[in-house]
TORFIBA-275638 format. One record per atom (N, C-alpha, C, CB): x negated, y, z. Coordinates in pm, whole numbers, padded with zeros to 5 digits, always signed. Last residue first. Glycine has a CB too. Example, Ala and Ser with C-alpha at 12.3 -4.5 7.8 and 13.67 -1.06 7.14 Angstrom:
-01285-00225+00708-01367-00106+00714-01290+00003+00787-01408-00060+00572-01319-00569+00780-01230-00450+00780-01320-00330+00780-01131-00447+00905
This chain:
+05886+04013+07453+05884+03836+07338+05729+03836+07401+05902+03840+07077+05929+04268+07421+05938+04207+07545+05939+04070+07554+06037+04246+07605+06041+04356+07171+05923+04387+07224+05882+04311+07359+05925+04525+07241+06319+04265+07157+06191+04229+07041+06047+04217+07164+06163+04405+06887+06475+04381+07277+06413+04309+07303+06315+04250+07292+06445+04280+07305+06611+04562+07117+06627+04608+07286+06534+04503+07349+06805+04593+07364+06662+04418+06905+06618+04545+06888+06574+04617+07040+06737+04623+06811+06840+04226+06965+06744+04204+06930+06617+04334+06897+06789+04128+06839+07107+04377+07022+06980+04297+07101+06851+04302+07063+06992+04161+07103+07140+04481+06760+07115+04586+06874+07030+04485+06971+07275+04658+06954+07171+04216+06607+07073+04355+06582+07059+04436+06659+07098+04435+06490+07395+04120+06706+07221+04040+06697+07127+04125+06645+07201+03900+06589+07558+04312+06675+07520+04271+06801+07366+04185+06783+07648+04177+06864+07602+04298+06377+07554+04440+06464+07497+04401+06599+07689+04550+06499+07620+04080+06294+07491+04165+06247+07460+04264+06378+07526+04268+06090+07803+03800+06424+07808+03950+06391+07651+04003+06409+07921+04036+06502+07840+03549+06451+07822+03592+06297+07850+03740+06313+07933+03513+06179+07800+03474+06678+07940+03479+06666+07944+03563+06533+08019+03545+06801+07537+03460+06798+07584+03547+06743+07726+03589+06724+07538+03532+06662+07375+03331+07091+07537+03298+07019+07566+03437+06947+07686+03258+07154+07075+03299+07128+07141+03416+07092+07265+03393+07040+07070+03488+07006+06879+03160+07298+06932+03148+07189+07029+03184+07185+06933+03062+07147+06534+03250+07433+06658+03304+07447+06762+03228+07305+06634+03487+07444+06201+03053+07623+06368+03094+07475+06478+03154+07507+06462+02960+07404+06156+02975+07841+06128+02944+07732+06155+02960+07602+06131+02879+07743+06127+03228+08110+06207+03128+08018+06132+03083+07912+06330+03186+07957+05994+03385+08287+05902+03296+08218+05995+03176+08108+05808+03215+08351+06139+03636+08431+06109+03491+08482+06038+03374+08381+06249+03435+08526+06169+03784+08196+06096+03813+08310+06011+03737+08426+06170+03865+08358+06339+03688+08043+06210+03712+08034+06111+03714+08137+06206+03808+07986+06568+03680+08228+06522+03554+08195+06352+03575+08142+06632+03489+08074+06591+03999+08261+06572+03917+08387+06510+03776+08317+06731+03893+08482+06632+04006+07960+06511+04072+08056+06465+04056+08147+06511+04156+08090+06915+03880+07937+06774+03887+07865+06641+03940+07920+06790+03963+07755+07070+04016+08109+07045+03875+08118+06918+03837+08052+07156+03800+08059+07037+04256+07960+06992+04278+08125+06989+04141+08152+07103+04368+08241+07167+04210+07733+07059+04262+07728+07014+04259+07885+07070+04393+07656+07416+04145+07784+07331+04016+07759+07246+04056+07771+07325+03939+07656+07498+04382+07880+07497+04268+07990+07424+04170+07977+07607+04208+08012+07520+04553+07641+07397+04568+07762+07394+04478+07867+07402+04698+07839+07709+04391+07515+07550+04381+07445+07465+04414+07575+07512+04515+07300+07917+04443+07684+07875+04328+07649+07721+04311+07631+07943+04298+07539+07926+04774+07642+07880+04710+07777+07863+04582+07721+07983+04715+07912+07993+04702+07381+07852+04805+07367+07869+04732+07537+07859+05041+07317+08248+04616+07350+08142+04518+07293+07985+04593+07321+08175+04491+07108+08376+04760+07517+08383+04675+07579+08269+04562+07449+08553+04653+07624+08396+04968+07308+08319+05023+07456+08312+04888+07554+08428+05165+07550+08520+04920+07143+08422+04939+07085+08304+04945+07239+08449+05074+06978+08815+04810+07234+08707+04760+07169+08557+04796+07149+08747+04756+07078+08936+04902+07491+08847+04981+07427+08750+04886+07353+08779+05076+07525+09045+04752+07690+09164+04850+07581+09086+04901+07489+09253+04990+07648+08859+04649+07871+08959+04552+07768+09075+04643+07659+09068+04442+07887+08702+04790+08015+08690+04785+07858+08818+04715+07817+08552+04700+07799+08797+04696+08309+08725+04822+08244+08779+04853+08135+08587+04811+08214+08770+04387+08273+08874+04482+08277+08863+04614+08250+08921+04481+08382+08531+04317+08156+08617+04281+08119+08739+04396+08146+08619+04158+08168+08382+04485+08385+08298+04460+08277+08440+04438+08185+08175+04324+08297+08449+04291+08615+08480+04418+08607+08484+04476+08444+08378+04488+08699+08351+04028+08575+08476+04067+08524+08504+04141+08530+08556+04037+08539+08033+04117+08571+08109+04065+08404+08249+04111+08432+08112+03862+08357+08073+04102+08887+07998+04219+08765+08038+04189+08626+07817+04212+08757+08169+03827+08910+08232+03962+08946+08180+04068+08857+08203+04003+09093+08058+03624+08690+08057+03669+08840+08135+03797+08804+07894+03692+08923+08260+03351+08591+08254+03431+08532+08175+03560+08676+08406+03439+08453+08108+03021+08475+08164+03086+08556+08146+03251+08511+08110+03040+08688+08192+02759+08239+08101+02886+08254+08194+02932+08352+08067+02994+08115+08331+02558+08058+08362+02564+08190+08240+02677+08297+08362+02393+08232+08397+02517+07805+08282+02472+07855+08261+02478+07982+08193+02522+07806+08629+02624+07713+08586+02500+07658+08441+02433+07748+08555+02535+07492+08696+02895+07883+08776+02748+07924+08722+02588+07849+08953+02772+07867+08494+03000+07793+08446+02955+07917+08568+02863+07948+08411+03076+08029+08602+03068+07511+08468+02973+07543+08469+02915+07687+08323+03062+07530+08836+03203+07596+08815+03057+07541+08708+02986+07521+08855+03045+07439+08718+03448+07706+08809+03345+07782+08816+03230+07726+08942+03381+07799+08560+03509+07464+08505+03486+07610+08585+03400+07672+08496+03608+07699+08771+03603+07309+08700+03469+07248+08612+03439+07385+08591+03497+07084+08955+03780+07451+08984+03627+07427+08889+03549+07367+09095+03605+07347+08795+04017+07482+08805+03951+07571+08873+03824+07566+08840+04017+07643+08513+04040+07250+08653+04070+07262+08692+03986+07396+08740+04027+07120+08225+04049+07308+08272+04114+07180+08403+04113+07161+08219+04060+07068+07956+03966+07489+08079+03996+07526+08121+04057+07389+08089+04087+07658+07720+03734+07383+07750+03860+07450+07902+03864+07421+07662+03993+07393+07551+03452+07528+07676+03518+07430+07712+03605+07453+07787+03471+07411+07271+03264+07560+07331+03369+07583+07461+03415+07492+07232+03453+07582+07096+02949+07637+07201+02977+07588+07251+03179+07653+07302+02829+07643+06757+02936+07710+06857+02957+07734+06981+03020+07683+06832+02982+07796+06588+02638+07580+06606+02768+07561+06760+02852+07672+06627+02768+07382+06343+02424+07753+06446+02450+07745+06538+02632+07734+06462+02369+07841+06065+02215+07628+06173+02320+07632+06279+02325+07611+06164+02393+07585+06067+01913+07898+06016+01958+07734+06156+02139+07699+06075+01742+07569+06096+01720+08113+05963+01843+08098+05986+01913+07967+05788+01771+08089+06263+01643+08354+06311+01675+08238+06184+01797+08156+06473+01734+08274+06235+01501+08611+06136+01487+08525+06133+01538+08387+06119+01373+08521+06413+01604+08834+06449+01515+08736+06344+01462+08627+06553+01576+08673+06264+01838+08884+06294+01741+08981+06325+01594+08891+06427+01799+09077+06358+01976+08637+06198+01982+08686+06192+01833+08763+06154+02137+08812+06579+02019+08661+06594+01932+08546+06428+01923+08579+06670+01996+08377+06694+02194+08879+06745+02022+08923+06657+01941+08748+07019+01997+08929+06580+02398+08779+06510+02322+08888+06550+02195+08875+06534+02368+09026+06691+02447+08568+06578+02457+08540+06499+02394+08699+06556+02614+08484+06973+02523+08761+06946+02418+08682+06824+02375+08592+07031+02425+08618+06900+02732+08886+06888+02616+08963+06903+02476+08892+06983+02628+09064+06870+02926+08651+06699+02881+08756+06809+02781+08812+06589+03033+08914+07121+02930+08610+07042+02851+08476+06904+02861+08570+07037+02953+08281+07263+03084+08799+07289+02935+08776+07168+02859+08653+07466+02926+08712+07136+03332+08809+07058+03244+08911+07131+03082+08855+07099+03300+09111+07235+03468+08570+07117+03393+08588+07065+03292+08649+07063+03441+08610+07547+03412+08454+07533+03437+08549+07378+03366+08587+07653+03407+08612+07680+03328+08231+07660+03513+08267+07590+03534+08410+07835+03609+08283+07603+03074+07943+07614+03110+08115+07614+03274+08147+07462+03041+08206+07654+02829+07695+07576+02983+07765+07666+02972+07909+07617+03179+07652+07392+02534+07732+07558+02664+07686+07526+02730+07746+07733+02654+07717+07077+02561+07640+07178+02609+07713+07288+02620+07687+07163+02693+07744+06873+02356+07418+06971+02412+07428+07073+02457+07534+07004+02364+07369+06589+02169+07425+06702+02172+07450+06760+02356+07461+06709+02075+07579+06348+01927+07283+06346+02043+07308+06533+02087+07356+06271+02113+07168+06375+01630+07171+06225+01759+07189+06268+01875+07248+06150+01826+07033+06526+01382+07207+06533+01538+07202+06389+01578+07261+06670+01606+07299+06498+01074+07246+06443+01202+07163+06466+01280+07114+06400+01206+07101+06546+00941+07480+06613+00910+07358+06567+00961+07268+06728+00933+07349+06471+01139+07733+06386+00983+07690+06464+00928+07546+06414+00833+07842+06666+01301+07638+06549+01323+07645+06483+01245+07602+06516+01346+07734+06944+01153+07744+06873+01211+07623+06746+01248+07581+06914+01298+07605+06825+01079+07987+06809+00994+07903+06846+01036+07775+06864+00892+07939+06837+01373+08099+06696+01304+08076+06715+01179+08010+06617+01276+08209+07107+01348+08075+07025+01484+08042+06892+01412+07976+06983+01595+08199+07181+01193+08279+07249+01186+08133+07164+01283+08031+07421+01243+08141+07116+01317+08502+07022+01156+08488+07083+01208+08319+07100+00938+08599+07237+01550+08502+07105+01577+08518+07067+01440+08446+07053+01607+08679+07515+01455+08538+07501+01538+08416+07326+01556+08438+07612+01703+08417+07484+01288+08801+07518+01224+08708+07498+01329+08561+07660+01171+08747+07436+01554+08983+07329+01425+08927+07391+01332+08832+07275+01323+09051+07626+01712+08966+07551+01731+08912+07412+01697+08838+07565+01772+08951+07928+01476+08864+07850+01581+08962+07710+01662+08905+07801+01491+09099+08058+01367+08595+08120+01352+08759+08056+01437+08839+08102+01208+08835+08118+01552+08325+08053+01474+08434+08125+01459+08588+07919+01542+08450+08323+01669+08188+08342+01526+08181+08226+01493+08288+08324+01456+08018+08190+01933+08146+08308+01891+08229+08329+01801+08271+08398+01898+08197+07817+01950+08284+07946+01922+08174+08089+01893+08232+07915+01787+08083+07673+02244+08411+07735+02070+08440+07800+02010+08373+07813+02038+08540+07608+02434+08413+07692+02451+08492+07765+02326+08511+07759+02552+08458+07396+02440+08215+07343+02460+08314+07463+02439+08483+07280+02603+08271+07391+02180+07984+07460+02238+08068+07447+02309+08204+07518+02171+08076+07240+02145+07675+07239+02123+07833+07369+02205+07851+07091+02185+07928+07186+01952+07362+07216+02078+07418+07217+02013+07641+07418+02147+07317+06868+01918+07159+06961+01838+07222+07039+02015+07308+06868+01680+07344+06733+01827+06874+06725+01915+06973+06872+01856+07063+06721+02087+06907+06436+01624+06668+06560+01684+06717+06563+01744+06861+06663+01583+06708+06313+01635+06374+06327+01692+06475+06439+01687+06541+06299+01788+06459+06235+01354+06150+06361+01476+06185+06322+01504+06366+06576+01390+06155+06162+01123+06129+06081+01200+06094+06138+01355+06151+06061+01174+05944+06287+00907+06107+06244+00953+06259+06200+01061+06273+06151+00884+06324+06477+00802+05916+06515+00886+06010+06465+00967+06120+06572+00838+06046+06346+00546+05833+06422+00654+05713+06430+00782+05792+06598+00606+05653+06332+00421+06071+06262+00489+05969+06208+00589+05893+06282+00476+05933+06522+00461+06331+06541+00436+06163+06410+00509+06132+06701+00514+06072+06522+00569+06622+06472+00403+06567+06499+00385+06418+06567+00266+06648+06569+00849+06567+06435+00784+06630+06386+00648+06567+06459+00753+06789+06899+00796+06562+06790+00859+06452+06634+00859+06498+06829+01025+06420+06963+00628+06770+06995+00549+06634+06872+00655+06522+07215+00565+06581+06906+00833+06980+06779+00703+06990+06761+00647+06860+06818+00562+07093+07072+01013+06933+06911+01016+06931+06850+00890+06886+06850+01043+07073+07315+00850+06959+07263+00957+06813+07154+00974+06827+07315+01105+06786+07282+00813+07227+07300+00705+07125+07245+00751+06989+07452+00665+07112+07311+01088+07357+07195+00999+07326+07186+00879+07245+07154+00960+07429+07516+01181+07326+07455+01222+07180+07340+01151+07174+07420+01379+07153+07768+00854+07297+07745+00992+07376+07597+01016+07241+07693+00971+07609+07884+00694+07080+07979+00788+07222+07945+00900+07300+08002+00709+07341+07912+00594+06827+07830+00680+06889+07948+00725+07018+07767+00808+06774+08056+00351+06662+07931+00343+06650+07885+00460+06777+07887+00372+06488+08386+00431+06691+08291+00341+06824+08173+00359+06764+08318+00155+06861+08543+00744+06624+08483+00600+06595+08438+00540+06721+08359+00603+06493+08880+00811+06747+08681+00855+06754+08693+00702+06716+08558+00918+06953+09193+00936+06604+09052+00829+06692+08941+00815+06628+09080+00666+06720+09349+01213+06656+09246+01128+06547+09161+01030+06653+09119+01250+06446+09490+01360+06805+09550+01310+06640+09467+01217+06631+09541+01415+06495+09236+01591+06865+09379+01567+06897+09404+01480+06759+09482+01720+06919+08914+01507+06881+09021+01540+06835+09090+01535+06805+09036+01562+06809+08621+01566+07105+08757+01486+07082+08839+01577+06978+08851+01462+07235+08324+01690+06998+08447+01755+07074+08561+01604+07027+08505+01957+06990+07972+01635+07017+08101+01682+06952+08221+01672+07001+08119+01632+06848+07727+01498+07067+07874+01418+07062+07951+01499+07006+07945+01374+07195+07453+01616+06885+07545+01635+06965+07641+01508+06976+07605+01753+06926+07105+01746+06803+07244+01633+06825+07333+01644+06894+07228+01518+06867+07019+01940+06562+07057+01956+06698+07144+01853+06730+07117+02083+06727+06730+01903+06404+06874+01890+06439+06925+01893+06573+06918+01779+06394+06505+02004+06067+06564+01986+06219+06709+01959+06289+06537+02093+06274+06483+02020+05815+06402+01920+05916+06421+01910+06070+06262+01952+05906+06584+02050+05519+06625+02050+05661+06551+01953+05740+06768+02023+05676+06616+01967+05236+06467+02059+05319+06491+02075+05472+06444+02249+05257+06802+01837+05114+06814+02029+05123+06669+02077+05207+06989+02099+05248+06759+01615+05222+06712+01617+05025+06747+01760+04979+06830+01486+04899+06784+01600+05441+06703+01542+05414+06616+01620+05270+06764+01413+05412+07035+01584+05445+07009+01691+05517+06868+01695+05454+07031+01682+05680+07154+01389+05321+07190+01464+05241+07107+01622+05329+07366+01441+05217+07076+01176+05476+07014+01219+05360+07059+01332+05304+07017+01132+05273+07250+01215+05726+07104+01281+05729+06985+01265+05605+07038+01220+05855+07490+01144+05621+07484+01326+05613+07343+01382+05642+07590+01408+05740+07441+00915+05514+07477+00985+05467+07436+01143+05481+07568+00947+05483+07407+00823+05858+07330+00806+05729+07337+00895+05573+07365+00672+05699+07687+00874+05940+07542+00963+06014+07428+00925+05903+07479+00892+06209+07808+00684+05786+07868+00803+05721+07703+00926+05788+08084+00844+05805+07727+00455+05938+07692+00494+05725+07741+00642+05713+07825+00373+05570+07798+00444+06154+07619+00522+06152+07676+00562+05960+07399+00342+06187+08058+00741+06156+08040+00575+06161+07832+00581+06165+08139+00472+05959+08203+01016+06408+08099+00932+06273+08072+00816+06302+07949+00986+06239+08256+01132+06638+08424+01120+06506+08276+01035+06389+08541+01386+06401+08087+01171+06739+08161+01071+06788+08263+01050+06707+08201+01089+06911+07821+01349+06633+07849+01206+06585+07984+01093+06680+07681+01133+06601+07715+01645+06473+07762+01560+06585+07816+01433+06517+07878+01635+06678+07464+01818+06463+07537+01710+06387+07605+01670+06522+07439+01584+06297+07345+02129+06320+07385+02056+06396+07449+01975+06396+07407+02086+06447+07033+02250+06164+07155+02171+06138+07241+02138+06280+07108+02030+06062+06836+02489+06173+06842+02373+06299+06990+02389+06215+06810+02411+06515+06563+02634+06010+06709+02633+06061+06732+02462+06114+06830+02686+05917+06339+02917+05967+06347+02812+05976+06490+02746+06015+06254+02794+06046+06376+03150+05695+06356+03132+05801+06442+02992+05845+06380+03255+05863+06397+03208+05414+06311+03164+05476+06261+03211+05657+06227+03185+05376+06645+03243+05255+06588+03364+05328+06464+03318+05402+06693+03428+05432+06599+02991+05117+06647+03133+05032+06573+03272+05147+06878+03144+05022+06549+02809+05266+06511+02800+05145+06509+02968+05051+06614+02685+05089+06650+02902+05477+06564+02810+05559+06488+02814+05365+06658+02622+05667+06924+02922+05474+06857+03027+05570+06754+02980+05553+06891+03048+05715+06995+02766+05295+07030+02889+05268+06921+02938+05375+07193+02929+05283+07027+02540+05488+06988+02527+05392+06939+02675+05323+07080+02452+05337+07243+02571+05608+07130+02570+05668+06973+02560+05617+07155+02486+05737+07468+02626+05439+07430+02731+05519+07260+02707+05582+07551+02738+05641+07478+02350+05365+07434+02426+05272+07385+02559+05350+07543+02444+05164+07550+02178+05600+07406+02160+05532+07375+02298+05462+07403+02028+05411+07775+02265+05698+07664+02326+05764+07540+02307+05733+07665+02303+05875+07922+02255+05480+07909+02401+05492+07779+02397+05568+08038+02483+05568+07918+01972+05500+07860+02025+05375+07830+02160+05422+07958+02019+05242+08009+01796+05698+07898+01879+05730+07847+01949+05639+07806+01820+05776+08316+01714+05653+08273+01819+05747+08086+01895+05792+08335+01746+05872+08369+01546+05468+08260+01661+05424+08232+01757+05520+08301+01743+05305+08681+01459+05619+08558+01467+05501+08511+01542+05459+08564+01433+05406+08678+01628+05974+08740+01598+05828+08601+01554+05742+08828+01754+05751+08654+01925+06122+08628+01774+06123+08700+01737+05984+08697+01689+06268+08403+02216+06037+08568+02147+06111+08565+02007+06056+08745+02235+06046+08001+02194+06085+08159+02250+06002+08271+02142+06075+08161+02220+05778+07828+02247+06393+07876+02138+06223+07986+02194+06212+07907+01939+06217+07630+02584+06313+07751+02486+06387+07799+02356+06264+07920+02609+06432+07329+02608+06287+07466+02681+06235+07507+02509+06237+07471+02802+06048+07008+02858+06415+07113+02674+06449+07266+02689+06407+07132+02618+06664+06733+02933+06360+06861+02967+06307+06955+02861+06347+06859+02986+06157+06465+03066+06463+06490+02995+06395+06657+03036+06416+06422+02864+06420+06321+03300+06568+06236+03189+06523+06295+03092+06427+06193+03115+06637+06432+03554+06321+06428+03511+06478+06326+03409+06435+06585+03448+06567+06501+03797+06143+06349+03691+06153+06306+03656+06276+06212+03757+06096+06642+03996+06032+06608+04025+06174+06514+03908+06226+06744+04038+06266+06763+03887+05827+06601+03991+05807+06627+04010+05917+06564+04141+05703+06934+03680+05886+06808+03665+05890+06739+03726+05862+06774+03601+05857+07137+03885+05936+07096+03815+06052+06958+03767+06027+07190+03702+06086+07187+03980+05630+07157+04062+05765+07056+03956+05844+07316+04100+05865+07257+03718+05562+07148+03746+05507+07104+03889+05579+07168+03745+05353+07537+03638+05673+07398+03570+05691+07242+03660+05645+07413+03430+05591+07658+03826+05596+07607+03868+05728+07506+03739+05779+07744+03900+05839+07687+03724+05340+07643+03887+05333+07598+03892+05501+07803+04022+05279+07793+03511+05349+07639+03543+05295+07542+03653+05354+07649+03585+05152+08054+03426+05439+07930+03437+05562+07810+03431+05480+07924+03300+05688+08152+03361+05190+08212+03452+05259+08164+03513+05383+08313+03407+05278+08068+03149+05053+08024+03299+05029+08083+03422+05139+08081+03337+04872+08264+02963+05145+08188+02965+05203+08079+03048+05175+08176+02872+05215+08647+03095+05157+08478+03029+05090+08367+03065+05172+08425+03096+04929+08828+02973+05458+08746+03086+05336+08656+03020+05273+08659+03220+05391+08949+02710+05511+09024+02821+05426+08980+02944+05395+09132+02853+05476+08775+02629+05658+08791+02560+05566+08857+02633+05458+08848+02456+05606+08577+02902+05845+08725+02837+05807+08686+02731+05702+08847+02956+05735+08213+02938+05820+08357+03037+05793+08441+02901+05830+08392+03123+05595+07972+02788+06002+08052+02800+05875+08134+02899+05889+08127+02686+05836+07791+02998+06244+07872+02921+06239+07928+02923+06091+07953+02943+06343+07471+03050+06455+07581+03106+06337+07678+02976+06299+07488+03165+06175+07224+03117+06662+07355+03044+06617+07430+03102+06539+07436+03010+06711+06889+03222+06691+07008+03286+06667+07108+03141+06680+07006+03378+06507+06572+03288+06910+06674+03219+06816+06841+03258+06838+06654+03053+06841+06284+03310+07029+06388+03409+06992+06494+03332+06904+06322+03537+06912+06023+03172+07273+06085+03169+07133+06224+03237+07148+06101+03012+07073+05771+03343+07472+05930+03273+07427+05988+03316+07317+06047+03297+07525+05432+03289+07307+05593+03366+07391+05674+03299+07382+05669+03494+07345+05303+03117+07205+05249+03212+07278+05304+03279+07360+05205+03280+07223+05343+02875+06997+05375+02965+07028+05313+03028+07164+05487+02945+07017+05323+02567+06948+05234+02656+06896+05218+02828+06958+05278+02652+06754+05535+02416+07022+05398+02391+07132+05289+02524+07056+05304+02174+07114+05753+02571+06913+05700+02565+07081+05613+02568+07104+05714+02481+07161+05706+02502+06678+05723+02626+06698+05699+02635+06811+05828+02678+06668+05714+02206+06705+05609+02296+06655+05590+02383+06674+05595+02316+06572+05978+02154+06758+05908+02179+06828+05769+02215+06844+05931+02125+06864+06083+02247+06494+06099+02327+06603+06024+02335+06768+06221+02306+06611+05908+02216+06220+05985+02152+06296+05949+02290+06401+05949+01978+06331+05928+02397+05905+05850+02371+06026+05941+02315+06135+05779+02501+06076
């Protein structure tokens, strides 16, 4: 079922997970066992990261997505990025997405990487929209696009990351994606500047709960998330106490979760970080409130 199906059909805000390949250097059995947790918890749908760069970098994330969507049956969102891709090679990976049952995608540009020059066919993810829209072969595919409630780095302000937004949009993304954020009121002012902007089609909001204090610090240095005061207490507090600094985490996303409910969001999408336990205590603290 396409995803934005799931929207226009739906009644509540939609519930969705992220999961990610393993390493190049584990097998890729190696994220079954907590794949197959995650999906008897039967979100709406499932979005698993494109695999590390290199040839075949999207096999893990076809087959994983594949897996959730054929085996455990629940629906799943591929994600592709395309600035390290030629179109033949974006051709390629959307037959091969194609001929696993995958009907949805999340487009992206994807990250620079050190060493290696980016192709020229795609620069930004709207190009990737529009090239999979205008094929044929290609249109048929759902796609999803991500936001920034806090602005992308590379933008110059907040209207230049807003206009860039909506011509993804007008490119064809159905539906969009939050990085995550800890701090509510920034994702309502950006649900405003994207109203103003004409940006009409859903937008889920990105959440990640707290589960060690360096993978937090390195997300928010990749994406540039602010941290408010209440979180960094939160941080310091706990930071000696694994177990007591991932249980406050869960109740932070959980209180981010309730406030966004509360306010009429369109979606929560749940950065698992491939752990059962946390997408299970949330989700368990929340369910009901869908």
């Amino acid at each position: 079922m396409k995803i934005s199906e799931i929207f226009n059909t739906s009644d509540r805000a939609i519930f969705s997970f992220e999961m990610f390949p393993p390493k190049k250097t584990s097998p890729i059995e190696s994220v079954y066992g907590k794949l197959e947790e995650i999906c008897a918890l039967k979100p709406d749908f499932i979005s698993v990261t494109y695999g590390a760069g290199g040839t075949g970098a999207h096999s893990r994330t076809c087959e994983i997505a594949s897996k959730i969507k054929n085996e455990f049956g629940v629906e799943s969102v591929a994600h592709l990025t395309c600035v390290n891709s030629t179109k033949v090679e974006i051709d390629s990976t959307l037959a091969d997405f194609k001929a696993h049952n995958i009907e949805n995608i999340l487009a992206l540009r994807g990250d620079y990487v050190d060493g290696v020059e980016p192709k020229k066919d795609f620069i930004y993810a709207s190009e990737l929209c529009e090239y999979i829209k205008e094929h044929s072969e290609h249109s048929d595919f759902d796609l999803g696009g991500a936001c920034y409630p806090e602005v992308h780095l590379e933008a110059k302000d907040e209207v230049e990351d807003i206009l860039n937004l909506r011509k993804k949009v007008e490119a064809g993304a159905e539906h969009l994606i939050s990085q995550l954020f800890f701090d509510n009121s920034v994702f309502y002012r950006f649900l405003e500047r994207a109203k103003i902007a004409g940006i009409n089609v859903p937008i889920e909001a990105g959440i990640m709960p707290v589960t060690n204090k360096s993978q937090i610090e390195r997300m928010v240095s990749m994406c540039g998330a602010s941290l408010p005061s209440k979180f960094v207490k939160i941080m310091q507090k706990y930071d000696s106490k694994p177990e007591a600094l991932r249980d406050a985490g869960i109740a932070y996303a959980v209180e981010q979760i309730v406030d966004l409910l509360a306010n009429g969001v369109d979606g929560i999408h749940l950065y698992t970080m491939n752990n059962p336990y946390v997408a299970r205590k949330i989700s368990e603290a929340v369910v009901s409130l869908l």
